[in-house]
C-alpha positions as CSV (number, residue, x, y, z in Angstrom):
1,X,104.6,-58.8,71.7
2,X,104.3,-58.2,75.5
3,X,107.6,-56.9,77.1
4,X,107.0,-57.4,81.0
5,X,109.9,-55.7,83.3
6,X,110.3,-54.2,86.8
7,X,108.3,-50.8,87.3
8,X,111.5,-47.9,86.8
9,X,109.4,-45.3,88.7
10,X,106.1,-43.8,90.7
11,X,104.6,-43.6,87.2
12,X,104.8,-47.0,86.1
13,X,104.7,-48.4,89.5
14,X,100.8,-46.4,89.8
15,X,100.1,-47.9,86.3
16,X,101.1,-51.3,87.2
17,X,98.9,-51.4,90.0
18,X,96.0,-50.1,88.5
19,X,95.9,-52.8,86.4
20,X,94.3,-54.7,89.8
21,X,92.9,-51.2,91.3
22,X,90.8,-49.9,88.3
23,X,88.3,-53.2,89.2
24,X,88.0,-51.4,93.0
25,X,86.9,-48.0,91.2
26,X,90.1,-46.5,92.9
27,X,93.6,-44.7,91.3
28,X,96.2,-44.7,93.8
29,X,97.0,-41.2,94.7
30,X,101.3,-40.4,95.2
31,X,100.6,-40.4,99.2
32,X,98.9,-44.0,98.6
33,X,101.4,-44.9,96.5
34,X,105.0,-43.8,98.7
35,X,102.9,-45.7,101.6
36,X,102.5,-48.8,99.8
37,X,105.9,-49.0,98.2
38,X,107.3,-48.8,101.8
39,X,106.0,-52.7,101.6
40,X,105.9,-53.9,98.5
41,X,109.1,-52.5,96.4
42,X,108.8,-50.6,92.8
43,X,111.4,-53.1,91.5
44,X,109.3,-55.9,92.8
45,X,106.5,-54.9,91.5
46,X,106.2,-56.0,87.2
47,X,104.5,-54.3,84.8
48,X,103.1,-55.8,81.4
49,X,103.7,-53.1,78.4
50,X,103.4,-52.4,74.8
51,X,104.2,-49.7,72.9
52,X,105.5,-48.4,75.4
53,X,101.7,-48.7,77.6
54,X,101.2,-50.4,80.6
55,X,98.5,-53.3,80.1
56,X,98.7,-54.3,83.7
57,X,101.1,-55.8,86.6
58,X,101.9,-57.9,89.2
59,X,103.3,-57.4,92.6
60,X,105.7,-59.9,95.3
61,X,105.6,-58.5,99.1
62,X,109.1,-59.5,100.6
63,X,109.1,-61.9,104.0
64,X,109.9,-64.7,105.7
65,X,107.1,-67.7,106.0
66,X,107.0,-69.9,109.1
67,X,107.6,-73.6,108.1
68,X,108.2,-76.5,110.7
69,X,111.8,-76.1,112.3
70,X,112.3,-72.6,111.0
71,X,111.2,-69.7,108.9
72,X,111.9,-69.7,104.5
73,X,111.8,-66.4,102.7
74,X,108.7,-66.0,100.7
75,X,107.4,-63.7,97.6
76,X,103.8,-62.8,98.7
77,X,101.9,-62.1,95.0
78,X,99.7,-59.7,95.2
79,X,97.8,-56.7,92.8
80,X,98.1,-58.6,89.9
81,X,95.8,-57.6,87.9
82,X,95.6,-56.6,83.6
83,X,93.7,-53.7,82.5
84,X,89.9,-55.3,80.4
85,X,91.3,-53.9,77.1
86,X,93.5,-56.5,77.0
87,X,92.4,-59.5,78.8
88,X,92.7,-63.1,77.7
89,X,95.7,-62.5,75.6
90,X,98.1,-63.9,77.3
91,X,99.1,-60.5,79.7
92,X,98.7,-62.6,82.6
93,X,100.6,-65.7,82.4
94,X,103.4,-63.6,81.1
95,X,103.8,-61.8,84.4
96,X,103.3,-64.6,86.3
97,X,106.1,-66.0,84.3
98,X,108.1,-63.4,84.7
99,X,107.5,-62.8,88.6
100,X,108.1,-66.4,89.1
101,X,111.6,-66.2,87.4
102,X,112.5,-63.3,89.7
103,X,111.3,-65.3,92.6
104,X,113.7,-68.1,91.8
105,X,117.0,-65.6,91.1
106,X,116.0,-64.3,94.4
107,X,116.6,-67.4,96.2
108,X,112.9,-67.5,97.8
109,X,112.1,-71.2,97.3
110,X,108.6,-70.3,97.9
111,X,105.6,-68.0,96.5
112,X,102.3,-67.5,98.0
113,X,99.2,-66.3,97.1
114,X,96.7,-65.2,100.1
115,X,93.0,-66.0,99.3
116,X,90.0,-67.5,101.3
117,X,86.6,-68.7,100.6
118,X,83.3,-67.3,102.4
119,X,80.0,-68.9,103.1
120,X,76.9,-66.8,102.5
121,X,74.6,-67.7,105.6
122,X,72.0,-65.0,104.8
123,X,69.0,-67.0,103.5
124,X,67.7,-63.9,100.7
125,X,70.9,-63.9,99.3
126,X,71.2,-65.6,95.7
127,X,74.1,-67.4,96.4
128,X,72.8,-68.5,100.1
129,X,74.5,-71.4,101.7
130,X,77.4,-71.6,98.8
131,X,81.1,-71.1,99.2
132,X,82.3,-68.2,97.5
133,X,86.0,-66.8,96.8
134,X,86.9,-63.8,98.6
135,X,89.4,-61.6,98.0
136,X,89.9,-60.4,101.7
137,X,89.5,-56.4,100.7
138,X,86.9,-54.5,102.8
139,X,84.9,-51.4,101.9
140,X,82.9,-49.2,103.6
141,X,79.7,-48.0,101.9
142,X,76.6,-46.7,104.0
143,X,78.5,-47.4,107.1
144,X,78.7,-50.9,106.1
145,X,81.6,-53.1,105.6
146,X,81.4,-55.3,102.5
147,X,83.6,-57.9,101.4
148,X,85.0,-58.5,97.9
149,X,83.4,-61.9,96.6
150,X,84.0,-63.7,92.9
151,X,81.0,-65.0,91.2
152,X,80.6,-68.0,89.4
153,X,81.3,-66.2,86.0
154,X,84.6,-64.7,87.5
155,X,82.5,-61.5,88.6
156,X,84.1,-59.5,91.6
157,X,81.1,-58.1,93.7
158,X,80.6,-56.6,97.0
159,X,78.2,-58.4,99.6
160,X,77.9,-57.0,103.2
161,X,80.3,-58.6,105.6
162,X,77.4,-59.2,108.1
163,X,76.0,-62.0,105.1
164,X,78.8,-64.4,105.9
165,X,78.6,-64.5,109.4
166,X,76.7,-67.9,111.0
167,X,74.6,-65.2,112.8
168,X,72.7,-63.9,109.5
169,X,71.2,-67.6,109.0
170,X,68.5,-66.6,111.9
171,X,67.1,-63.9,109.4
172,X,63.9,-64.5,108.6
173,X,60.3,-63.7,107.4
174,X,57.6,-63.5,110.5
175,X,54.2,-63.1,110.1
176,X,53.8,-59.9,112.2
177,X,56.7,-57.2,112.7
178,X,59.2,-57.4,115.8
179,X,60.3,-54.3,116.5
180,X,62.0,-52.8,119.2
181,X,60.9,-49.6,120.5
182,X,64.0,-48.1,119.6
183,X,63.4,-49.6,115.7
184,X,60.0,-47.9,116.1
185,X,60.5,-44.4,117.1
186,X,63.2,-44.4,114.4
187,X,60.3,-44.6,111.9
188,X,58.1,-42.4,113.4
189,X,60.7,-39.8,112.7
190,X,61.2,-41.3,109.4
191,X,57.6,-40.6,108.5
192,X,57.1,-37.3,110.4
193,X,60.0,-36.0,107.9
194,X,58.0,-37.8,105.1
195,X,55.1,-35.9,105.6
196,X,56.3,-32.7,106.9
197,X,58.5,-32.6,103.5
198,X,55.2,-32.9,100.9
199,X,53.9,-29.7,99.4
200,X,50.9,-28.5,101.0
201,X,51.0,-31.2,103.9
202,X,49.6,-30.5,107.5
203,X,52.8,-30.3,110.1
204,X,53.8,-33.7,111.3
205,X,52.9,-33.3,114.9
206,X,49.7,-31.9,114.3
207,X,48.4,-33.6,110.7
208,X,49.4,-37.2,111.3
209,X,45.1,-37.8,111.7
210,X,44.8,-36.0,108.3
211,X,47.7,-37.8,106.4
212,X,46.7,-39.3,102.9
213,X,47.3,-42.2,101.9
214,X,50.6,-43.1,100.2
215,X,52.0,-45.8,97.9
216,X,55.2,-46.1,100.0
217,X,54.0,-46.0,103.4
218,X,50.5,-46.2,103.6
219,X,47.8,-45.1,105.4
220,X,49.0,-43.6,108.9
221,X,46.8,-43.0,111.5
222,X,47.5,-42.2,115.3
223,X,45.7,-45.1,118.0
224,X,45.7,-44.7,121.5
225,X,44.6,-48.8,122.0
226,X,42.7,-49.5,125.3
227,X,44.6,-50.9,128.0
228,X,42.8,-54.4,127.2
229,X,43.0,-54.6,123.6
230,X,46.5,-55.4,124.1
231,X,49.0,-57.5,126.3
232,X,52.7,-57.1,126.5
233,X,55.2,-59.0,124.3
234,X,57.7,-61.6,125.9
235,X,60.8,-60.2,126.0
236,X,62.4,-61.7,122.8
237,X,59.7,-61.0,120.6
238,X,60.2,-57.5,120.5
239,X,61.6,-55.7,123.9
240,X,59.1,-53.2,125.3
241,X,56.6,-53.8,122.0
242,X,53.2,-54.8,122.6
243,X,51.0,-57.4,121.3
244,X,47.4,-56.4,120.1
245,X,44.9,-58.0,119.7
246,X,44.5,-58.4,116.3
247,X,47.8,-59.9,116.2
248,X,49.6,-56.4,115.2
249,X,52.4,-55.0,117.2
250,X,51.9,-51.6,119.7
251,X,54.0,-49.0,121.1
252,X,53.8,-45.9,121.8
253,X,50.1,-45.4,120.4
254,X,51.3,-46.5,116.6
255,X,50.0,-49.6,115.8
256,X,51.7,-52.4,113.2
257,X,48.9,-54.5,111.8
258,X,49.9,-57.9,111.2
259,X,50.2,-57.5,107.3
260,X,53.5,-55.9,107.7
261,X,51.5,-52.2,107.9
262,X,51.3,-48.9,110.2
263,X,48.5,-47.5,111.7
């Protein structure tokens, strides 16, 4: 039998919440922990237990909601979670029981749960143009802020926070590359390093002629393109790229063929 009681210290308050936290790859640290109790209260927060081990918990934030003619206090739920050893037994809907009966014996008529739904606008994703759940917790990975999303299945995933924004519907597939010059010296360094890091490779100012051909990148070769074998780009299909003739994109004497290539 479950026995689900208010956390009696750091310890049990850090086990609690890892019952949510564990599922974010993260253990609260005691610095994380004495800042977050400043706003969410060791007594308020439950924790699910037997034998004396903490199989998850639940939180309540204390404040006041705005409501027509006046403000109501309010328990905010939040890290509720239960540790995967001991899902779908019942952990959960005793601490929500629990919390709920603590919410009424504090005279706060009201309990809210904070959620909201994103739409994937980025056409290569699998879920494209579907409403998922989202938890509203951002991490940083790359330099990139992701969003936690729930799958269909109940799955908690990341997706980058750029995928939900209207702007990511005008990705798209074009037949030939549009790069800015920017984009394109960006790669040239990319592929000088490439080559100038291979075993017995030519350096990569001098041996770009003599590069072999590689399954990643491909043949590289430099081109200096006559003046009228190409004609510059408008500006939004590419900034200062150039057209050539072939229907590949030129800059800066490297050419992108219009397969998607370099040369």
């Amino acid at each position: 039998m479950f026995e689900i009681r208010p956390c009696r210290d750091y310890e049990e308050y850090g086990d609690a919440i890892f019952g949510i936290g564990q599922y974010f790859g993260a253990r609260p640290d005691e610095q994380r922990l004495e800042r977050f109790s400043k706003v969410l209260d060791i007594e308020r927060m439950h924790a699910a237990l037997e034998d004396g081990e903490i199989l998850g918990g639940g939180g309540a934030f204390s404040f006041d909601l705005s409501v027509p003619g006046g403000t109501l206090p309010c328990a905010g739920v939040t890290v509720v979670g239960v540790y995967p050893t001991h899902r779908r037994r019942g952990v959960l809907r005793a601490l929500m029981d629990a919390q709920l009966r603590d919410v009424h014996e504090r005279g706060e008529p009201i309990a809210a749960l904070w959620a909201s739904e994103e739409t994937i606008y980025y056409a290569f994703h699998p879920l494209a143009g579907e409403t998922v759940a989202s938890s509203g917790r951002r991490a940083i990975f790359g330099g990139v802020v992701h969003l936690t999303i729930r799958l269909p299945d109940g799955t908690l995933t990341l997706t980058p926070e750029w995928m939900v924004r209207p702007a990511a519907a005008a990705c798209g597939v074009h037949p030939s590359p549009r790069l800015n010059v920017a984009r394109l010296r960006d790669l040239r360094a990319h592929l000088d390093a490439v080559l100038g890091s291979s075993d017995g490779d030519s350096s990569p100012i001098e041996g770009v002629n003599d590069a072999h051909e590689s399954p990643t990148t491909g043949l590289i070769r430099r081109a200096a393109a006559p003046a009228a074998d190409f004609q510059r780009s408008s500006p939004g299909d590419g900034g200062d790229a150039a057209r050539a003739s072939d229907g590949g994109a030129v800059t800066g004497g490297l050419v992108l063929d219009s397969e998607g290539g370099a040369s």
